[in-house]
C-alpha positions, 0 to 999 in steps of 0.5 A, a space after each residue: 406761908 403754907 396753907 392748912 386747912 384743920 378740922 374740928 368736930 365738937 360733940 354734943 354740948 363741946 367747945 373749942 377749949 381756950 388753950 387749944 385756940 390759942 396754941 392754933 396762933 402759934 404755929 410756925 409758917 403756915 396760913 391756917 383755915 379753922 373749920 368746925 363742925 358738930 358731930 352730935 349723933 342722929 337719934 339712935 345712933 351712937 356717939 362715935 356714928 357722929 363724928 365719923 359722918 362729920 369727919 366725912 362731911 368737914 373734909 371736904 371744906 376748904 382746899 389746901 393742898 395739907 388737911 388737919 383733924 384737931 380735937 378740941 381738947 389737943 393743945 398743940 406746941 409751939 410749930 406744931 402744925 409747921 413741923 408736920 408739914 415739913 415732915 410731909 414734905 421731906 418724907 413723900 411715902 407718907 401720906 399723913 403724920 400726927 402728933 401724939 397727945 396720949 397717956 400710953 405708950 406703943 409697943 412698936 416704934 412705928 405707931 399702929 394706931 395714930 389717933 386722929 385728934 391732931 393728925 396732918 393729911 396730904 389732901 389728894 390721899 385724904 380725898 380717897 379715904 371714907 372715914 369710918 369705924 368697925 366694931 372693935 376698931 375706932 376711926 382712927 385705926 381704920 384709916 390708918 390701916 387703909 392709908 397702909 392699904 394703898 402702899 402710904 405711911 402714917 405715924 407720929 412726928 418723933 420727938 413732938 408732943 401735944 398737950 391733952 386737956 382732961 
């Protein structure tokens, strides 16, 4: 069993939604360590401030070697999480794969912007990265422009679909 440690950040007034903790039983080979934690903003700030800081704080919990950013409302399929490891393993310029849950589709086969409601990291790359957002651009895509930075790849696991609860 590989060791993954996975992240969720609840908004204010968000839980865990049902089908997304049952998709977490079926993973495929891998000792998963569930930690949650609240991303409710501080007074004044907006919504987005929030989760940034609890990404920062919730990724340093836990110590497995391979770290996953899980929204609460991603239903992972069936191996989800095993699938990603492996193509971390197979693949080492890569320092973090996700797998895609949206509506639309990138113009580019290698996805510019990963979101990163089910994105598996490489812990020691993750360590180096200070989540944050800048106007106009969202989390996500400032860590994938800085793990690009450092000579790494981040993408989507092709062929590989997750379920978002609306």
């Amino acid at each position: 069993m590989i060791p993954v440690d996975v992240f969720t950040v609840l908004g204010p007034g968000r839980a865990m939604g049902e089908p997304v903790l049952a998709a977490l039983k079926n993973q495929g080979d891998v000792a998963l360590e569930h930690h949650v934690v609240d991303g409710t903003p501080m007074p004044g700030e907006r919504e987005r401030d929030g989760v940034v800081r609890a990404r920062n704080r919730v990724k340093h919990k836990g110590n497995a070697h391979y770290a996953m950013f899980l929204d609460d409302d991603v239903v992972l399929p069936p191996r989800g999480i095993e699938k990603l490891v492996y193509a971390l393993i197979f693949n080492p310029w890569y320092a973090a794969i996700g797998i895609d849950y949206q509506d639309f589709v990138q113009p580019s086969p290698r996805a510019i912007h990963v979101a990163m409601g089910a994105v598996l990291f490489i812990r020691p790359i993750l360590d180096r990265i200070h989540i944050r957002h800048e106007p106009g651009k969202c989390e996500c895509l400032c860590c994938c422009e800085d793990i690009r930075r450092m000579g790494y790849c981040i993408d989507y696991l092709p062929g590989v679909r997750a379920e978002h609860l609306k």
